[in-house]
KENUNU-365254 format. One line per 8 residues: for each residue z, y, x of N, C-alpha, C, O, CB. Coordinates in steps of 0.1 Angstrom, whole numbers. Each point is the difference from the previous one (the first is absolute). Glycine has a CB too. Example, Ala and Ser with C-alpha at 12.3 -4.5 7.8 and 13.67 -1.06 7.14 Angstrom:
BEGIN
78/-57/132/0/12/-9/0/12/9/7/0/10/5/-12/-29; -19/23/15/0/11/9/8/11/-8/1/11/5/-23/-17/7
***
This chain:
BEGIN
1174/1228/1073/-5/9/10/-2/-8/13/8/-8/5/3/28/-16; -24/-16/15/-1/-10/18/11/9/8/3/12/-2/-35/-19/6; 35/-1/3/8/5/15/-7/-2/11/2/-11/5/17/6/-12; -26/11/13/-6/3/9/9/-2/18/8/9/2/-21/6/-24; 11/-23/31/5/3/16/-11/0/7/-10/-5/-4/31/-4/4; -19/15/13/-11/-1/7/8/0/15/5/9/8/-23/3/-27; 16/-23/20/11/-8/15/-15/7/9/-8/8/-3/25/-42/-5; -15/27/22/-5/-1/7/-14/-10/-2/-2/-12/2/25/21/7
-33/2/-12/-13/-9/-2/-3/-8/-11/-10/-7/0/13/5/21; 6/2/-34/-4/-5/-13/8/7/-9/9/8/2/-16/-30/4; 1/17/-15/3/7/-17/5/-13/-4/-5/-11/1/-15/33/-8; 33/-17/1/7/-11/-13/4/8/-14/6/11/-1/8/-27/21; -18/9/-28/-1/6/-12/8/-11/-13/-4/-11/-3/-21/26/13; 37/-8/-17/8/-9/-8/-1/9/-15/-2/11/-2/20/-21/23; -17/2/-27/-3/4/-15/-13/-1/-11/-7/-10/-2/21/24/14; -14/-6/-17/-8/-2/-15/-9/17/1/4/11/3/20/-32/-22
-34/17/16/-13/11/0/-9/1/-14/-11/-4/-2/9/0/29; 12/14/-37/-10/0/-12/5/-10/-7/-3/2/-12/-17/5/23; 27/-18/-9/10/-8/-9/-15/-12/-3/-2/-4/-12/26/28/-2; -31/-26/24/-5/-10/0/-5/-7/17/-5/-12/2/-1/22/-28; 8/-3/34/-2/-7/9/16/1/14/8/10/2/-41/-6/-12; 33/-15/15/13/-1/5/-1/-4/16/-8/-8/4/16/1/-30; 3/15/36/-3/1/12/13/-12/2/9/-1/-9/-21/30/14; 12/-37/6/14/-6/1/-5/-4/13/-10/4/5/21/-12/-29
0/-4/30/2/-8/16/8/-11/-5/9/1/-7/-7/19/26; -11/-33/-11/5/-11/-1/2/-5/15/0/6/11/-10/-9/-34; 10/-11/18/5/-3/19/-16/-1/9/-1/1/12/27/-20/-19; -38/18/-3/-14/3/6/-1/11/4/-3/2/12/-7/-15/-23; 13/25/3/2/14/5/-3/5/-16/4/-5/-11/-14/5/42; 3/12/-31/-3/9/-6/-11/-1/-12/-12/0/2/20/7/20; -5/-7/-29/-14/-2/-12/2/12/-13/9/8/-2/-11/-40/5; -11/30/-10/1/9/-11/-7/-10/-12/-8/-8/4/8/34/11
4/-24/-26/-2/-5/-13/0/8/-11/7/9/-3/2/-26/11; -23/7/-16/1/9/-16/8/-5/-9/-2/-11/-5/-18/17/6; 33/2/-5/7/-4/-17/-10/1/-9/-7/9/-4/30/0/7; -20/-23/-7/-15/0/-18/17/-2/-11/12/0/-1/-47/-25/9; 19/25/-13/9/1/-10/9/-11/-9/-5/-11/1/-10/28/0; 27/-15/-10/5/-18/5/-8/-4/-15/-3/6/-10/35/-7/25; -36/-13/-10/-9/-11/-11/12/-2/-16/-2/-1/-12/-13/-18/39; 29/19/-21/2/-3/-12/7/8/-10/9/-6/-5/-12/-12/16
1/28/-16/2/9/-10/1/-3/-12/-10/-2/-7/-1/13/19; 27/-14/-19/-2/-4/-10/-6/7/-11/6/10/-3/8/-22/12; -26/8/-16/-6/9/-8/5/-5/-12/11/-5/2/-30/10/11; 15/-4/-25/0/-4/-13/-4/-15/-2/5/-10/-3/-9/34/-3; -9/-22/11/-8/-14/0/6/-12/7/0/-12/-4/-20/25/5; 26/-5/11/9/-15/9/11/-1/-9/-1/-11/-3/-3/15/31; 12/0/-33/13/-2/-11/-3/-8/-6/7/-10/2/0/28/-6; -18/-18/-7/-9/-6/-9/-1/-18/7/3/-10/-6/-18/40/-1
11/-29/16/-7/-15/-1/10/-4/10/-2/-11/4/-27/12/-10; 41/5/14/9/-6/2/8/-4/-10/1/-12/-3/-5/21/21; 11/-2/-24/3/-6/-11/-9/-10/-11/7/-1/-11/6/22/16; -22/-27/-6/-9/-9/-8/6/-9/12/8/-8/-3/-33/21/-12; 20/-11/31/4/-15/10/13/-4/-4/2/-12/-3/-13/19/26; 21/2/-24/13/-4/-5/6/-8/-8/9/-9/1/-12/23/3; -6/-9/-14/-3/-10/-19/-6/-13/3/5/-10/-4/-13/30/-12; -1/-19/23/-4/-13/4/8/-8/7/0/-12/-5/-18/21/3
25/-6/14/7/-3/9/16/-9/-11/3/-12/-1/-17/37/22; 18/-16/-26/11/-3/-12/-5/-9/-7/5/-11/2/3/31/-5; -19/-20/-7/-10/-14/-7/5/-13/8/5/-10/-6/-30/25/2; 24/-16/16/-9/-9/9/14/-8/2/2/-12/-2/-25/28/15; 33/-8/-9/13/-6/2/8/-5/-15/8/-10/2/-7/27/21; -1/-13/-34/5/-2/-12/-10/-11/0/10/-7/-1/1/31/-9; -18/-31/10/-9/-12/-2/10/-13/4/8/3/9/-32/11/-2; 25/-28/-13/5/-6/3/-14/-11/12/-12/3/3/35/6/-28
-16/-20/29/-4/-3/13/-15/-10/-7/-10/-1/8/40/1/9; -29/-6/-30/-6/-5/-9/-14/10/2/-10/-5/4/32/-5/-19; -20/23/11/-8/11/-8/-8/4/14/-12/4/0/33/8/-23; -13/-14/36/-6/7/13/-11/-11/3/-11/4/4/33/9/6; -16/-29/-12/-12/-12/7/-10/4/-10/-11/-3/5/25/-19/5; -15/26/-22/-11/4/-8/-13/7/10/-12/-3/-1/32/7/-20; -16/3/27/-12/4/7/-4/-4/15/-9/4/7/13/13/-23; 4/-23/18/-5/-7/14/-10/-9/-2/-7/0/10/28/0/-1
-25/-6/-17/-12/-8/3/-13/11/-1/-10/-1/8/21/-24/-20; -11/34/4/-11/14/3/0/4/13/-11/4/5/16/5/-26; 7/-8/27/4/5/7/-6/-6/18/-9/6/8/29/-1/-31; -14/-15/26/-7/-9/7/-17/3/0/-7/3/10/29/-20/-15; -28/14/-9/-17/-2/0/-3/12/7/-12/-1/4/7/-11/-27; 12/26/27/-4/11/-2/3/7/14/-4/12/3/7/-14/-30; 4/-6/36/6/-2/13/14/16/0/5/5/11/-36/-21/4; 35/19/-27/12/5/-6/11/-5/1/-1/-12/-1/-11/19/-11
23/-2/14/14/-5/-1/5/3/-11/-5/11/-3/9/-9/23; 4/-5/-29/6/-5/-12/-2/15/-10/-6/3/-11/27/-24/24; -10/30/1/3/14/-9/-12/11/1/-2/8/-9/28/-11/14; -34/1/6/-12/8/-1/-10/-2/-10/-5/9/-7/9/-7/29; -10/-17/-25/-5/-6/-12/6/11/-15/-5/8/-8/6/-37/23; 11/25/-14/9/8/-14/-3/13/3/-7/5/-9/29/-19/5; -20/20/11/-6/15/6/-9/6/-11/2/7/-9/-3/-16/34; -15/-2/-16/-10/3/-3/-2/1/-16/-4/10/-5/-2/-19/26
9/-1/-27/-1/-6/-14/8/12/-8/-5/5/-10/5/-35/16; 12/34/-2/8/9/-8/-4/17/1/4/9/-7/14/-29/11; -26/20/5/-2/21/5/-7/3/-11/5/8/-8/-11/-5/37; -2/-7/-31/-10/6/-12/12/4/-11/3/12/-3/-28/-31/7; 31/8/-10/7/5/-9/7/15/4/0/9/-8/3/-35/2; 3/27/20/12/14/2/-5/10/2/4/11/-3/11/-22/12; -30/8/0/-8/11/3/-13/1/-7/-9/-9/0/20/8/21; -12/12/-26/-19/4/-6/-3/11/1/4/11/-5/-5/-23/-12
-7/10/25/-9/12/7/-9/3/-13/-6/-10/-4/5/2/32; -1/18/-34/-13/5/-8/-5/16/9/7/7/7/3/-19/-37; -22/11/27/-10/15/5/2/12/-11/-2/-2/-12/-19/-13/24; 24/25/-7/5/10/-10/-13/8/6/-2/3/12/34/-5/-17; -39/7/-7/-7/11/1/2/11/-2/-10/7/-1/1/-18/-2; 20/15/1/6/14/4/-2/2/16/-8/7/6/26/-8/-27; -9/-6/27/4/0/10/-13/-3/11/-1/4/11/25/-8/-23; -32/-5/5/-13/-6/9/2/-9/14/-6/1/10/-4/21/-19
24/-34/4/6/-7/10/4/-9/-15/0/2/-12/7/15/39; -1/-33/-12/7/-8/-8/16/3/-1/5/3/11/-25/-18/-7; 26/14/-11/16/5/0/10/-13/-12/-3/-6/-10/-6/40/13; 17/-33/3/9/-13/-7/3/4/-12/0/12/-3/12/-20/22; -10/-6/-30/5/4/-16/9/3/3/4/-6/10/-12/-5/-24; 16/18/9/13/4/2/5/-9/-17/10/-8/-3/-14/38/22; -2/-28/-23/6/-5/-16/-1/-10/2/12/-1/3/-16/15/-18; -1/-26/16/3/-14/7/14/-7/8/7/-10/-2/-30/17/2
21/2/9/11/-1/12/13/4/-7/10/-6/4/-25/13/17; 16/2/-33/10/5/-4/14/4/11/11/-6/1/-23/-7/-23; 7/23/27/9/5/12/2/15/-3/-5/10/4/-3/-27/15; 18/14/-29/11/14/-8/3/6/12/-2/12/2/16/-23/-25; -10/6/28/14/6/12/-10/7/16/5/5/10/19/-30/-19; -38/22/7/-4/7/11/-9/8/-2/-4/7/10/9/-22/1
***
């Protein structure tokens, strides 16, 4: 709810209007702002390919130091750093996008990813 004063000669207004736009005072003075909405929402989909970064992330470290200079010379040609190179080379495997015509969009295999638990 706004709170409304009315001093001598101005209006100050504190609070929230409609649960998207927001009255407040700083040390400039007085402003108002729109609350959006927040970007990161974990959906299903973000679960999904955070957990695949994970797997990969895990991969990358379980490698011995032998198995890591393996891709540095790709790596270098490609102006890549060691683990982004491995990155690239490894996503395809965790993530696959196919187009589902049901739905009339592209949507992740789930049966690939084999992610029982989400």
């Amino acid at each position: 709810m706004v709170r409304l004063r009315n001093p001598c000669m101005s209006i100050e207004a504190h609070g929230t209007l409609a649960g998207f736009l927001c009255f407040s005072t700083n040390r400039w003075g007085q402003y108002a702002k729109i609350i959006g909405k927040p970007r990161y929402t974990l959906t299903e989909g973000q679960k999904k390919v955070r957990h695949a970064y994970g797997q990969i992330a895990q991969l990358w470290r379980s490698r011995t130091l032998e198995e890591k200079k393996a891709y540095h010379s790709e790596a270098v040609k490609r102006g890549l750093t060691d683990w982004i190179y491995f990155f690239k080379v490894t996503w395809p495997d965790f993530y696959i996008l196919e187009y589902s015509t049901t739905l009339g969009r592209t949507v992740l295999n789930k049966n690939h990813l084999n992610f029982a638990g989400l």
